[in-house]
C-alpha positions in Angstrom: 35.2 -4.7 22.9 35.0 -3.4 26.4 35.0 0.6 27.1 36.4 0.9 23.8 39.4 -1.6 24.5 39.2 -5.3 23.3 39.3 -7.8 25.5 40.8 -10.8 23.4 43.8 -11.4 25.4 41.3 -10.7 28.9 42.6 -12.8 32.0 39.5 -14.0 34.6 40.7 -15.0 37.5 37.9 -16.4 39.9 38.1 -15.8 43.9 36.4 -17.2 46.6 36.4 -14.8 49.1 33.0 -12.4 49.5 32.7 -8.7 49.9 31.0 -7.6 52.8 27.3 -7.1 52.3 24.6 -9.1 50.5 24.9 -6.4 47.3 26.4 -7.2 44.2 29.5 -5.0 43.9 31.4 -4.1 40.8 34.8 -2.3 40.8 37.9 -1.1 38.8 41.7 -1.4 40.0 44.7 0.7 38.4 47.5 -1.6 37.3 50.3 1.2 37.4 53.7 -1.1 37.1 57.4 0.8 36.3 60.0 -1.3 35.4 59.8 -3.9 37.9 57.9 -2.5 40.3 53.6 -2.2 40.9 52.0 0.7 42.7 49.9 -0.4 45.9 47.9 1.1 48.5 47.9 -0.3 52.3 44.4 -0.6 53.0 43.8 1.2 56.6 42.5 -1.0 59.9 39.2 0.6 59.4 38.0 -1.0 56.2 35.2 -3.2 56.0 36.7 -5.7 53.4 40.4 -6.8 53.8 41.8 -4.2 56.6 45.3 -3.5 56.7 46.4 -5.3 53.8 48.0 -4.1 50.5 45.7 -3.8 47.1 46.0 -2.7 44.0 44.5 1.3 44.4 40.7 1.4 42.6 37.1 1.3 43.8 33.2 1.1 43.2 31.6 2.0 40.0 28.8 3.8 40.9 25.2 2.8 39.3 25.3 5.2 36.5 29.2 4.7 35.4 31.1 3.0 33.1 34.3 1.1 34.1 36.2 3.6 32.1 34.6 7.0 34.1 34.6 5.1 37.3 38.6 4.5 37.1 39.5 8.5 35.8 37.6 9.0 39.3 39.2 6.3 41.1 42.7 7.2 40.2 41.9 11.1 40.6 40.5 10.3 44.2 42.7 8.1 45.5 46.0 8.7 44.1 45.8 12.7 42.6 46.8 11.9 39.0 44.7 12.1 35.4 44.6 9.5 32.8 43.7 9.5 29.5 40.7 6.8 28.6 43.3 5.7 25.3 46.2 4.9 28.1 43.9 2.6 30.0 43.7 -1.0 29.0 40.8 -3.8 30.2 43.7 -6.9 31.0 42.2 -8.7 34.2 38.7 -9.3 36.0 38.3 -10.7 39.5 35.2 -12.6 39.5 34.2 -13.3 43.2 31.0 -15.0 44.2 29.5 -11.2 45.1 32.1 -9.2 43.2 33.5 -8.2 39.7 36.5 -5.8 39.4 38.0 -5.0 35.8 41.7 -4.3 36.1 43.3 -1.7 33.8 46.8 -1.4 33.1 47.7 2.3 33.0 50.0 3.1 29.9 50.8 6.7 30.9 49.4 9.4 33.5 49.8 13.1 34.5 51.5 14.0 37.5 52.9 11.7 40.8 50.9 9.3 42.5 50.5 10.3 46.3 48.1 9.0 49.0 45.6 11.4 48.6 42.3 9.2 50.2 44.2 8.9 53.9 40.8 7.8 55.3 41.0 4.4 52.9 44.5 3.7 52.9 47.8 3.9 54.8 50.2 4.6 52.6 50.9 3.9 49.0 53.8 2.4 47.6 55.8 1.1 44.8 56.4 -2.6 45.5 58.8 -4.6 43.4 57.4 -7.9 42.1 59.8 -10.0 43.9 58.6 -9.4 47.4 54.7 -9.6 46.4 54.4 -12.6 48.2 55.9 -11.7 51.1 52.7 -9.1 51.5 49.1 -9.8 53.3 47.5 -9.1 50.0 43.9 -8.5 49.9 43.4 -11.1 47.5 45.9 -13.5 46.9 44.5 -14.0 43.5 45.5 -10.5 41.8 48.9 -11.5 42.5 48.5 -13.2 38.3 46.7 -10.9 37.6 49.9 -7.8 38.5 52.3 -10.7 36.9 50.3 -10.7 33.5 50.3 -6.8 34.0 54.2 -6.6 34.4 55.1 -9.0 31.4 52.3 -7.1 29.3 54.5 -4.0 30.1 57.8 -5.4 29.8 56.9 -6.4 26.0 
């Protein structure tokens, strides 16, 4: 079990690009997919890691976090909706050599995403799977980790 969620159908997904910095950093990403579609954020030109590229909307877990408090934060932050802990489930981590992000796909939430961190990202957007790859991603390799999301969802 991870924050409360078990992990036995978990996808790892290794990547070799670095975050910027010598720290080890740990983060959490909010798979929000409807019908065929995923929400993503358009990182702004001013980022240090991966500038104006689309990712999947998340961030840092602070030192004395879990995953779990660190995405109701995220989410709240960045996109101006609530979760519930129960509607968040551990399906993904992206293992990079200085990095580990846990994805959760989001079951339900309160209210309608909107950009609300301007200063980290462009725009948001619901994308429809079929023109992910026509994207700069951030990381090429969360694009299986958004499919596994979408056919988890679809089931």
């Amino acid at each position: 079990m991870v924050d409360g969620h078990s992990n036995s159908e978990l996808l790892v997904v290794e990547s070799t690009l670095a975050a910027p910095g010598t720290s080890f950093h740990r983060g959490v990403s909010a798979l929000m997919i409807d019908r065929d579609r995923v929400l993503l954020a358009h990182r702004t030109h001013e980022r240090d890691w991966a500038p104006d590229t689309w990712d999947v909307p998340g961030g840092h877990v602070e030192d004395d976090e879990s995953e779990m408090a660190a995405l109701v934060r995220e989410v709240r932050e960045e996109l101006g909706i609530e979760i519930s802990e129960k509607s968040a489930v551990l399906t993904a981590r992206l293992v990079g050599p200085n990095f580990e992000v846990a994805y959760f796909a989001l079951g339900t939430w309160t209210g309608e995403p909107y950009n609300a961190a301007p200063e980290e990202h462009l725009e948001i957007a619901w994308v429809p799977l079929t023109e992910l790859d026509s994207l700069a991603i951030a990381d090429r390799q969360i694009l299986p980790i958004i499919r596994a999301a979408s056919r988890r969802a679809d089931s």
